[in-house]
C-alpha positions in Angstrom: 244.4 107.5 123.0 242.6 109.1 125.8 239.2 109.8 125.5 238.5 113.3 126.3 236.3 113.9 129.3 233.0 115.3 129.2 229.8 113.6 128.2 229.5 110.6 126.6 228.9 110.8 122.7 225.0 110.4 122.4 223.5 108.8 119.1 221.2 111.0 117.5 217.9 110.3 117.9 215.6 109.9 114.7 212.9 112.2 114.1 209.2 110.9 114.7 207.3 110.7 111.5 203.3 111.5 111.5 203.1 107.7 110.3 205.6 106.0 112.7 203.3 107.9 115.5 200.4 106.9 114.2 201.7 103.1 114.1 202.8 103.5 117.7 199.8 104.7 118.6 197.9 102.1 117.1 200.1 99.5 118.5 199.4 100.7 121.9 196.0 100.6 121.5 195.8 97.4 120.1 197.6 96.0 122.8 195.1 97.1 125.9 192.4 95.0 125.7 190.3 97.7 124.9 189.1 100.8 126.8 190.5 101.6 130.0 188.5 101.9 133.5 187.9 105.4 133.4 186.2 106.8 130.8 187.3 110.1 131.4 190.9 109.5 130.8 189.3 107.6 127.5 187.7 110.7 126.7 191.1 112.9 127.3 193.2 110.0 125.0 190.5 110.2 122.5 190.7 114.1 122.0 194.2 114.5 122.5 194.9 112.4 119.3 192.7 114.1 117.5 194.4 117.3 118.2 197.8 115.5 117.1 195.9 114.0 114.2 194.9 117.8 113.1 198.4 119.1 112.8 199.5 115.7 111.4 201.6 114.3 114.3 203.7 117.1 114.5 206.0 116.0 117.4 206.7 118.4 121.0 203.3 119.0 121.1 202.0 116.3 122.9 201.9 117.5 126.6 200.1 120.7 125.1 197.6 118.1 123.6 196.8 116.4 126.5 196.5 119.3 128.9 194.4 121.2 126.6 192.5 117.8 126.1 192.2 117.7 130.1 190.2 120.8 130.0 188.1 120.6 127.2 187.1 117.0 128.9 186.8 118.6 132.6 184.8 121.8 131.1 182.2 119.5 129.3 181.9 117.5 132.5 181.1 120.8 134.4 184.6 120.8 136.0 
């Protein structure tokens, strides 16, 4: 009847679909009133979905997709 020790069981998580993403991300958005104070971190939010959008919400990619985003936005601000 003892439980062994160790880590506790964990519950497997369920995968991200492209469409439950998208739905969060929507969700979010919908929520804030509508664009944030900065419009450079608009810009970066903006480009970083698209790049998730491109490779249909593939998920683990979406620090890549923001720092790349970072750049792209920096680099056409002459940063």
């Amino acid at each position: 009847m003892a439980k062994s020790k160790g880590t506790p069981e964990q519950q497997p998580q369920a995968e991200a679909t492209p469409q439950a993403t998208a739905d969060a991300v929507q969700a979010t958005a919908a929520e804030s009133p509508s664009a944030s104070a900065d419009p450079q971190q608009d810009a970066i939010a903006r480009l970083a979905y698209q790049k998730a959008e491109q490779r249909g919400f593939e998920p683990g990619h979406e620090m890549d997709d923001w720092l790349d985003a970072e750049r792209e936005v920096a680099s056409a601000q002459g940063g």
